[in-house]
C-alpha positions in Angstrom: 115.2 85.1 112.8 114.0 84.0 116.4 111.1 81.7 116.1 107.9 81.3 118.6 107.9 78.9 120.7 104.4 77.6 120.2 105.4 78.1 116.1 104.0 74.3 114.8 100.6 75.5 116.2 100.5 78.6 114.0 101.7 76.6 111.1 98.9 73.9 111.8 95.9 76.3 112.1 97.2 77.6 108.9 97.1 74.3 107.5 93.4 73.7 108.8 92.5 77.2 107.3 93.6 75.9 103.5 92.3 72.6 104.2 88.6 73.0 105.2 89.3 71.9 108.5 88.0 75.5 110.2 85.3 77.7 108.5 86.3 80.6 106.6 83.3 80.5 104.2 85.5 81.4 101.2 85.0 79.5 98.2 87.4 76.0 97.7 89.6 77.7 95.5 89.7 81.0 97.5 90.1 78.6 100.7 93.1 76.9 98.8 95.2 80.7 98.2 93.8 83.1 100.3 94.9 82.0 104.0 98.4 80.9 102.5 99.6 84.9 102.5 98.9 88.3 104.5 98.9 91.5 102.5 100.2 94.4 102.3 98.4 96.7 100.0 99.7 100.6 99.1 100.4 102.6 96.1 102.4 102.5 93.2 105.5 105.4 94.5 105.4 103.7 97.7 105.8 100.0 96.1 108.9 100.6 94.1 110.6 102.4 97.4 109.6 99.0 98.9 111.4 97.4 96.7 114.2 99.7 96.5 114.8 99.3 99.9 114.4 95.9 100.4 111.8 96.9 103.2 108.4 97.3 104.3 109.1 100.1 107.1 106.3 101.1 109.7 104.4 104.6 109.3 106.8 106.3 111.4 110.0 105.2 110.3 109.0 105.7 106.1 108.0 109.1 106.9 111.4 110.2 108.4 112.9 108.4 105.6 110.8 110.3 103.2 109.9 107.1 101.5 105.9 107.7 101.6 105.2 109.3 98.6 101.5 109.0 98.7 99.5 108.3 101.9 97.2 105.9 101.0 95.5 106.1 104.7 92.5 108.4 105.3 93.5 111.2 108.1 90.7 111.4 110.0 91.3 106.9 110.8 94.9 107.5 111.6 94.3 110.8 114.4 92.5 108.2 116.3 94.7 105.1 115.7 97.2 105.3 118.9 100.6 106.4 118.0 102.0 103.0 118.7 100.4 101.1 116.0 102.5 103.5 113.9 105.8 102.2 114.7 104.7 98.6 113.3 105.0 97.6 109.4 101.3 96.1 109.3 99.8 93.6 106.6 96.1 92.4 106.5 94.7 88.5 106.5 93.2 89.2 103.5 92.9 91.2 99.9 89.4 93.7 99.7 89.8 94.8 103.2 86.8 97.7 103.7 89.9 100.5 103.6 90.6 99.1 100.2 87.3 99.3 99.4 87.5 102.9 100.1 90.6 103.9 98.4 91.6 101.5 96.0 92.1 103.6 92.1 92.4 106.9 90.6 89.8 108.8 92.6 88.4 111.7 90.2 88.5 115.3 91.4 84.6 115.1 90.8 84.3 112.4 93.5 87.0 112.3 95.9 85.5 110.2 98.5 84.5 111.5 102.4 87.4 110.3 104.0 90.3 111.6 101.9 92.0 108.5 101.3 93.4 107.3 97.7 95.7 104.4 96.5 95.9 105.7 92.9 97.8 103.1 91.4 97.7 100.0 93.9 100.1 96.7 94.1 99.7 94.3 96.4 103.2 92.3 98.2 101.6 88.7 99.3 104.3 87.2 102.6 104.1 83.7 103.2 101.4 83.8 106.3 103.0 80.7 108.3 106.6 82.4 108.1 105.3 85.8 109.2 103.3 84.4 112.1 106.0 82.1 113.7 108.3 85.1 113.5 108.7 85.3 117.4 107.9 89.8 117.3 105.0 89.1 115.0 101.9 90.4 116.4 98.6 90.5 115.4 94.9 91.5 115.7 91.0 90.2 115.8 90.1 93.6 113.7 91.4 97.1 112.6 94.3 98.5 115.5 92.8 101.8 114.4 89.7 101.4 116.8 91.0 98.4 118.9 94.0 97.7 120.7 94.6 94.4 121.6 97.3 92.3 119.8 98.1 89.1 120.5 101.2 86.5 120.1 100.4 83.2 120.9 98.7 80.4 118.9 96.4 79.7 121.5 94.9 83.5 120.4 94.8 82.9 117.0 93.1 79.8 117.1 90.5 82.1 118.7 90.6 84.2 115.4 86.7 84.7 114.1 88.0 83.4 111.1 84.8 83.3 109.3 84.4 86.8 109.4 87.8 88.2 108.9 87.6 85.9 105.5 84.5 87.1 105.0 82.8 87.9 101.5 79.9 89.8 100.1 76.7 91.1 101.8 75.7 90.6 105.4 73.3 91.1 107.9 73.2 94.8 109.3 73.2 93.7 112.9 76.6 92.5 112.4 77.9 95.1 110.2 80.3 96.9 112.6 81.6 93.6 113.8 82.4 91.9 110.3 83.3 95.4 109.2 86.2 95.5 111.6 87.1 91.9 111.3 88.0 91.7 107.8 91.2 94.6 109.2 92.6 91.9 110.9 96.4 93.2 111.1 99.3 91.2 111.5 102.1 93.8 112.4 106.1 93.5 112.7 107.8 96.1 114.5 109.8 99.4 112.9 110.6 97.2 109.4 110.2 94.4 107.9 112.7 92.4 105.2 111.4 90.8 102.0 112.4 87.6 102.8 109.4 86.1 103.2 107.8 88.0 100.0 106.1 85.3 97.3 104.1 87.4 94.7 103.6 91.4 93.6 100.0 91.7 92.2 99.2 94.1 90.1 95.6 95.4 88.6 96.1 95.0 84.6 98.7 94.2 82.2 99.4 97.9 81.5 99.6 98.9 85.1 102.5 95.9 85.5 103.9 97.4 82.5 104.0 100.8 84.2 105.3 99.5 87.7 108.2 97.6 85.6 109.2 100.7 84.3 109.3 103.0 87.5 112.0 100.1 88.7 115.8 100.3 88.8 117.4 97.6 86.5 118.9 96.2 89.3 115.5 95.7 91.2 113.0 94.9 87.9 116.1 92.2 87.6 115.4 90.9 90.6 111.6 91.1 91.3 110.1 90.8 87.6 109.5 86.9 87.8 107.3 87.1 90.9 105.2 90.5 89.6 102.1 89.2 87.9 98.5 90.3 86.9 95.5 89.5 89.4 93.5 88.0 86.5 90.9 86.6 88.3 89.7 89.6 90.2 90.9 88.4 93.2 92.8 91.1 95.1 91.4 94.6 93.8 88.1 95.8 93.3 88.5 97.6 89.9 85.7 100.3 91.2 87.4 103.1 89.9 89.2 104.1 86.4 92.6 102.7 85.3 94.3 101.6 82.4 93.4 98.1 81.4 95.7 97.9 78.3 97.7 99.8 76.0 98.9 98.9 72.4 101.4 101.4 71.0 102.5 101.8 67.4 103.9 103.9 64.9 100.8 104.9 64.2 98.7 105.4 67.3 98.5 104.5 70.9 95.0 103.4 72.1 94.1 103.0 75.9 91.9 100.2 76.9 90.0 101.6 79.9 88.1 100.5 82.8 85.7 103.4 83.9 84.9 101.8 86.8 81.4 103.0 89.0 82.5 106.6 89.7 83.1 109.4 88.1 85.5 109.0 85.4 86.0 112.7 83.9 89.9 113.5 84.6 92.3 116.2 83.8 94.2 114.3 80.9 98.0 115.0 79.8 100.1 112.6 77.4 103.4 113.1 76.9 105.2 111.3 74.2 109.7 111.3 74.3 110.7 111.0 70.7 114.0 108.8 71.3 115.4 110.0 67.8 114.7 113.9 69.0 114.4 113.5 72.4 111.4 116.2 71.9 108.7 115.9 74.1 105.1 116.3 72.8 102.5 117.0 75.1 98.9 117.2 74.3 96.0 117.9 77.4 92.6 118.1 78.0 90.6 119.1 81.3 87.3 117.5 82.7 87.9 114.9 79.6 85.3 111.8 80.5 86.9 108.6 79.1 85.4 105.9 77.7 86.4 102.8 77.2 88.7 103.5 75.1 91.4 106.3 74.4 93.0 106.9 71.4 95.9 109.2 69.9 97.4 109.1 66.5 101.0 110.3 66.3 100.9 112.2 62.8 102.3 114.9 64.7 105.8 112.9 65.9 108.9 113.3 63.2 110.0 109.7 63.9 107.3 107.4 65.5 109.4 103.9 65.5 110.4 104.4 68.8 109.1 106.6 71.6 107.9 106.6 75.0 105.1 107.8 76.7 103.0 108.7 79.7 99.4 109.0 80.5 98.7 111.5 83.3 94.8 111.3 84.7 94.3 114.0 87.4 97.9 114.3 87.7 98.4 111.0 88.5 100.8 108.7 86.6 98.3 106.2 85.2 100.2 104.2 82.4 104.2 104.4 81.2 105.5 102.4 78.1 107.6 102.2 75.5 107.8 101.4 71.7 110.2 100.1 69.2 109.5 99.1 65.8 110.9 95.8 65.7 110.6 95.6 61.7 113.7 98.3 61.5 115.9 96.1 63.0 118.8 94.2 61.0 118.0 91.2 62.7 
């Protein structure tokens, strides 16, 4: 890979970013982790073909692959980005961006938001920001490319950066809304593809949500990715606004949900289907306008051999949680 020439400059404003040594405003610990990576942020189907592939392709190239399997972008934002912004891969500076904001979750039929954009199940791929950067066709942007279209490639332009608002948290003054607003979508963008060399962490939203990305993977792939997928915890890269499946616990007897309802609506169209592995008969059970609660619950008196199964919850037609169970007491060992 062909370097910058003015790389070391990148890699020290970096450096001074994590260090204290410019202002982002972000917390120490946020200060510490946050500058260290840019972000790419899109839904579940559209992960695992990431990973597939061993590529993150520009919005061009993974439609004519047919590798987009849900548009996470809002239609009326893309008709007036200009059509050359689509042939780049493009990553963010930062997690919560104001488009995440927007269409992060499992948006209810009752409240699909005004501008048509949803990231049902979302995962996050964190690149190592200094090896990204100093990539000598790496581009990026003071703010969204969707309403501004200057990139830059030289340290002497980043250093320029308004770092403390593309880093920017929590409320601020209206006079500076627009410009805050489109400095947290700072871009950094790599044209037509870009490998997975420089990936260092997956994210995901819950525990049962990493348990349902595991087991959309190819053996192969989960193999080779499972070590760096991990839980964001700490509530630092999504905003948890909207419903999705915090946990699950599966038995012979029953299989409860753990949910987050989020602030929206959270009345779905509900389907669970269970695969008897001893049968392989399918039971299905559905319910429409169901509102969840913080828990869901269904007992399995109706399977003929509950030791081992698998199962998937379906909210609004999207895939929201897919496990499996085993009764470890029947084994011989």
């Amino acid at each position: 890979m062909r370097l910058k020439n003015d790389a070391q400059e990148f890699i020290d404003t970096i450096d001074l970013l994590i260090d204290g040594g410019i202002v982002t405003n972000l917390p120490l610990r946020k200060q510490k982790m946050i500058p260290k990576f840019v972000y790419h942020f899109t839904d579940m189907g559209n992960a695992k073909s990431i990973l597939e592939t061993g590529q993150i392709f520009s919005r061009k190239k993974a439609f004519e692959k047919g590798l987009m399997s849900v548009d996470n972008a809002s239609h009326d934002v893309i008709s007036y980005t200009n059509d050359k912004w689509k042939n780049y891969a493009r990553f963010y500076f930062r997690p919560k961006t104001p488009t995440q904001f927007r269409n992060e979750g499992i948006q209810s039929k009752q409240s699909f938001n005004e501008l048509n954009a949803h990231c049902p199940v979302p995962i996050f791929f964190l690149f190592d920001s200094k090896a990204m950067l100093i990539r000598a066709d790496s581009f990026f942007s003071y703010g969204s490319l969707a309403v501004d279209n200057a990139a830059y490639n030289q340290a002497k332009d980043f250093k320029k950066m308004p770092f403390q608002y593309v880093y920017h948290e929590g409320s601020y003054d209206t006079t500076l809304q627009w410009f805050i607003k489109n400095n947290r979508h700072a871009e950094l963008i790599i044209p037509e593809e870009c490998s997975l060399e420089n990936l260092k962490a997956i994210l995901c939203r819950s525990t049962a949500e990493k348990e349902t990305f595991l087991n959309q993977l190819s053996p192969a792939t989960r193999l080779k990715y499972q070590d760096i997928i991990h839980v964001d915890s700490r509530n630092d890269f999504f905003n948890g606004e909207r419903t999705f499946v915090e946990k699950a616990n599966l038995t012979k007897e029953e299989i409860v949900f753990t949910i987050n309802k989020g602030f929206h609506s959270s009345v779905f169209n509900v389907i669970l289907k269970t695969l008897e592995h001893s049968t392989n008969i399918v039971y299905t059970w559905g319910e429409d306008k169901l509102e969840l609660n913080q828990s869901l619950a269904f007992n399995l008196l109706n399977l003929k051999d509950p030791t081992s199964y698998e199962v998937k919850l379906y909210l609004d037609e999207h895939l929201a949680f897919h496990g499996s169970f085993k009764n470890e007491n029947l084994l011989p060992f």
